[in-house]
C-alpha positions in Angstrom: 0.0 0.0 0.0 3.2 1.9 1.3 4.3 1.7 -2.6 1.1 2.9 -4.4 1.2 6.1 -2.2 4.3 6.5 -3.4 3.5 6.1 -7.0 4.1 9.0 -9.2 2.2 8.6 -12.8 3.7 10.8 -14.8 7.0 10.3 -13.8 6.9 6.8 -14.8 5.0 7.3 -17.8 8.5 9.8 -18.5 11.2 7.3 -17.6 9.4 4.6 -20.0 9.0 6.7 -22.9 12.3 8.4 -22.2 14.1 5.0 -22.0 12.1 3.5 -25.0 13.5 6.7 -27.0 16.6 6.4 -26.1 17.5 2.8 -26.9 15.3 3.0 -30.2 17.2 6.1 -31.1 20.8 5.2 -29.9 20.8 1.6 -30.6 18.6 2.0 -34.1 21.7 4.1 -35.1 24.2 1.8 -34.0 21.9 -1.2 -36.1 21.2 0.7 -39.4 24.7 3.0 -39.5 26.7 -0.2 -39.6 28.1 -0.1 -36.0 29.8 3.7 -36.9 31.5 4.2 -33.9 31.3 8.3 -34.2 27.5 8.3 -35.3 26.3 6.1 -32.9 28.8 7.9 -29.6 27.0 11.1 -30.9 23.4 9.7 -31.1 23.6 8.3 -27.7 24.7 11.9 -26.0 22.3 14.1 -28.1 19.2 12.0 -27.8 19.9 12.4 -23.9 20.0 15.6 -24.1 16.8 16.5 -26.0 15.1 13.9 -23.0 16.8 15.9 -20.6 15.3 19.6 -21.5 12.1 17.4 -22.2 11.0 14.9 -19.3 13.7 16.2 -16.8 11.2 18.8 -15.5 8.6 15.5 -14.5 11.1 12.8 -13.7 14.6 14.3 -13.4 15.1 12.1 -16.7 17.6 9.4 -15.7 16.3 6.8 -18.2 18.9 4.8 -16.5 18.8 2.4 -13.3 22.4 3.4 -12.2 22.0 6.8 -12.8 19.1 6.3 -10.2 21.2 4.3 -7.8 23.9 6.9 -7.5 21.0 9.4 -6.8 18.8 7.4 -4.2 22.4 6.8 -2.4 23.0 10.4 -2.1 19.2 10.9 -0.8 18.5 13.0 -4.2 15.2 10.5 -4.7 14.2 7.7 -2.6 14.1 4.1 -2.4 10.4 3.3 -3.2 11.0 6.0 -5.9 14.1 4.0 -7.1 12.1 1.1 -7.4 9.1 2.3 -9.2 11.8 4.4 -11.5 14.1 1.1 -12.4 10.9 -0.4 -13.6 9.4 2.0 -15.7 12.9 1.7 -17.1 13.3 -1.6 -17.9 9.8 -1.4 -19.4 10.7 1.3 -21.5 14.0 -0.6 -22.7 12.0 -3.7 -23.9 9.6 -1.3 -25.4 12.5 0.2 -27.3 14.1 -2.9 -28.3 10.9 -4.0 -29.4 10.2 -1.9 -31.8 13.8 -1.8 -33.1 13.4 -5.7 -33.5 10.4 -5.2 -35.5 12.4 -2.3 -37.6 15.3 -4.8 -38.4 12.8 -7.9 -39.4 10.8 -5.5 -41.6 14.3 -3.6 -43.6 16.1 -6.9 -43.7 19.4 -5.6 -42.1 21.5 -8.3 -40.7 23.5 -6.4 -38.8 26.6 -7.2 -37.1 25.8 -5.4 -34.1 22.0 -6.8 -33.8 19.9 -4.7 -31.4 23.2 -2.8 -30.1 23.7 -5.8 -27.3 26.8 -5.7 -25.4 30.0 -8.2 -25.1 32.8 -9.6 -24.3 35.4 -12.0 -25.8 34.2 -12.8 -28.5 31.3 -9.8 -28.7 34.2 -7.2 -28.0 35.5 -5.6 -31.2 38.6 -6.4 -29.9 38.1 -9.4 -28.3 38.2 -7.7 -24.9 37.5 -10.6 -22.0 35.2 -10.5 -19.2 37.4 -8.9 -16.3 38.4 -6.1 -18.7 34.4 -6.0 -19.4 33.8 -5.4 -16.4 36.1 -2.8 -15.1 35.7 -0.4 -18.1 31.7 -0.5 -17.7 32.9 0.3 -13.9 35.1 3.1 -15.0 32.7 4.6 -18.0 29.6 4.6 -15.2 31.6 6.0 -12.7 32.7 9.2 -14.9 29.2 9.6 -16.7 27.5 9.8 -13.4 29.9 11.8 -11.4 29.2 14.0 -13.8 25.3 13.7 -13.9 25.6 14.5 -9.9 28.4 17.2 -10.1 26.6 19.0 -12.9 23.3 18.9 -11.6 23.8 20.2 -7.8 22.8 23.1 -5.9 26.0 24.4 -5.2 28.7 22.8 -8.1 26.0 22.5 -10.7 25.7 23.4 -14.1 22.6 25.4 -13.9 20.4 24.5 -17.3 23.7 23.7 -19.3 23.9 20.5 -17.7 22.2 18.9 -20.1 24.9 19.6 -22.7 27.6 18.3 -19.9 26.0 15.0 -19.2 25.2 14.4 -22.8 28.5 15.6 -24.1 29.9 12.8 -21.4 27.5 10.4 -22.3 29.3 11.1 -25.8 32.7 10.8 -24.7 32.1 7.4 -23.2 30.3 5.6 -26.0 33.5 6.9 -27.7 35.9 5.2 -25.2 33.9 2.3 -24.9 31.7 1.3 -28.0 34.7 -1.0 -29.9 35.6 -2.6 -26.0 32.1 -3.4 -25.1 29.9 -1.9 -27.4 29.1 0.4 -23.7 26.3 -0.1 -21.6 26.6 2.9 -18.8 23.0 1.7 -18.5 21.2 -2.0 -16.9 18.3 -1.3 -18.8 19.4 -0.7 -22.1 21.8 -3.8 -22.0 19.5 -5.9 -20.3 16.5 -5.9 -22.9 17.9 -6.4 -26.4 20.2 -9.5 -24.6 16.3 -10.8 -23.6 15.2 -10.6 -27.2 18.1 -11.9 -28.6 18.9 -14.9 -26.0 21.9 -17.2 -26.3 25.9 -15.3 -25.6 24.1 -11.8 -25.0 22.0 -12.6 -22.5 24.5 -15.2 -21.1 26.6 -12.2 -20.8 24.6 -9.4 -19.5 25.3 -10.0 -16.1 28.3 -8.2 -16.3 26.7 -5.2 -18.2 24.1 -4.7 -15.2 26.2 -5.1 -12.4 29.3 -3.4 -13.5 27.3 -0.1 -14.1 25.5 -0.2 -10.6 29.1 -0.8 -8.9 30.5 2.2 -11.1 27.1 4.2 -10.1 27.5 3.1 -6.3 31.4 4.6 -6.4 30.3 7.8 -8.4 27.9 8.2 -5.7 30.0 8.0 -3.1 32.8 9.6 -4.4 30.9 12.7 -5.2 29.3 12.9 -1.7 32.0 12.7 0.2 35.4 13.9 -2.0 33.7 16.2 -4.5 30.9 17.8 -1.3 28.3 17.7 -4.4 25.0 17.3 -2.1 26.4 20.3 0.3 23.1 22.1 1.2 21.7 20.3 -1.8 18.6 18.8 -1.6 17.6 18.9 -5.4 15.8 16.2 -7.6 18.0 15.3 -10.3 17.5 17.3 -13.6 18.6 14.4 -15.6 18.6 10.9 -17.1 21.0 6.8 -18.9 
């Protein structure tokens, strides 16, 4: 009952849509551009922006379960609020890989990247292994959402350019870590097109969920106590993955 109170419509109405966008967008690019390593690092950080100056106003816009972590650690949102928001994101991911899916079947792309799922060994352009998988995601999450939290409090913040920050770093991420992983930074959008797919993604995924939220939980901490982000900062998150 507890949870229902706590149940806020239209922000997860927001975080599914904004999710769904976001993988159908970012991923569909990375499908139907031939796995271009510039177009697809770009498509991920401006698509985040747009959602940012567009839902952030109703959910904050993290579109992203560690991004949510990091900011129900440092008290920005809370836990029942985490919950309800890492759901309407995983939702929105399937919905985006969905209709992705359906996009592929109908142009007849085989494409080597498939829905934009993530790797290792032999799913790393570089044949990359799982350790190495592992910390990168760890280190990628750690710098995107240090600087979702740095840029978006009271007293460090960015003010309403911290859209362009965190997608700009969203950017600069995918462009570190696309040909190693194919980056995740984000549960959700790793998660669903490894459940559509089956087989080595989803055997795989594991490492593309929990390597974020570890990289999330050190971001948060790490800008909390080092950084002094949430100083006489008690803010909602303007942002999102």
């Amino acid at each position: 009952m507890f949870m229902l109170k706590t149940f806020n419509c239209r922000s997860f109405i927001a975080e599914c849509l904004g999710t769904a966008v976001l993988v159908l967008f970012a991923c569909g690019v990375a499908v139907f551009s031939g796995a271009d390593l510039v177009a697809t690092a770009l498509t991920f950080g401006l698509v985040l922006i747009a959602l940012i100056y567009i839902i952030g106003p109703v959910s904050g816009c993290h579109v992203n379960p560690a991004v949510s972590l990091a900011m129900a650690i440092n008290k920005r949102i809370g836990w029942i609020q985490f919950v309800w928001y890492i759901v309407a994101q995983f939702v929105g991911a399937v919905i985006g890989s969905a209709i992705l899916y359906a996009l592929q079947k109908l142009s007849g792309v085989d494409s080597v990247t498939a829905l934009g799922q993530n790797g290792f060994d032999g799913n790393s352009a570089i044949g990359l292994n799982m350790g190495g998988a592992f910390i990168i995601e760890a280190i990628l999450t750690f710098v995107f959402v240090s600087a979702i939290i740095v840029s978006t409090s009271r007293e460090k913040g960015a003010g309403k350019k911290a859209g362009i920050v965190i997608g700009l770093t969203l950017t600069l991420v995918h462009l570190v870590g696309i040909r190693l992983t194919g980056t995740s930074v984000n549960p959700a959008r790793s998660l669903a097109p490894a459940l559509l797919l089956g087989g080595t993604p989803l055997r795989q995924v594991w490492v593309f969920i929990l390597a974020p939220l570890v990289g999330a939980a050190l971001a948060a901490l790490f800008t909390r106590l080092v950084v002094r982000s949430e100083d006489n900062s008690d803010d909602k998150v303007v942002t999102e993955e």
